[in-house]
N, C-alpha and C positions, 0 to 999 in steps of 0.2 A: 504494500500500500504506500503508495508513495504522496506524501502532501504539498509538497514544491511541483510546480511545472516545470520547475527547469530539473528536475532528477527524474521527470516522466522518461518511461521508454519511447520506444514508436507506437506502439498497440494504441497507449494510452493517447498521445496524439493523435492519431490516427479516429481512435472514440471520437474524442473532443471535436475534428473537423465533421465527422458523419453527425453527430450530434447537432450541430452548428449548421447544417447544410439541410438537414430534416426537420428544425426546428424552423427556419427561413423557409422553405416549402408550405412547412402547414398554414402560415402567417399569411404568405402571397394568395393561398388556394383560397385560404377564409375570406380574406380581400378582395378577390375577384367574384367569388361567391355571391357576395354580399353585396356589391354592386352591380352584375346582370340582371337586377331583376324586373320583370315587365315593369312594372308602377313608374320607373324611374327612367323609361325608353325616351329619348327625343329624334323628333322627327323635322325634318326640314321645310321650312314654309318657303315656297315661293311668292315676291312680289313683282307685279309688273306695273311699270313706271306709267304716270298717268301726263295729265299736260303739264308742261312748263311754269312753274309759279315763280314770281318774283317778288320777294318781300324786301319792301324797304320802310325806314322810319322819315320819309321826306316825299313831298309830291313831286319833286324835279325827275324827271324823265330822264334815263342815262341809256345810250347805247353804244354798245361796246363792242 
């Protein structure tokens, strides 16, 4: 039993990465999960442009 990491063998690092790699899998899988779900779908709206409006704060007439 070794309680330093640094008098770990290989094995024990070797745990420690597979640990650390299965641990970050289940984390990602729960977070994707839990975000696909129908209720939270978006969908894209098309708009199409309608006539030309021209907002100004003054009645002087500008063409450009």
């Amino acid at each position: 039993m070794n309680h330093s990491i640094h008098s770990a063998d290989r094995t024990t690092h070797l745990k420690i990465v597979v640990m650390a790699l299965v641990a970050g899998l289940a984390v990602a899988g729960f977070a994707l999960s839990t975000r696909t779900s129908p209720d939270y779908s978006q969908t894209a709206r098309v708009m199409k442009a309608g006539k030309p409006v021209v907002l100004t704060s003054s009645d002087i007439s500008i063409v450009r």
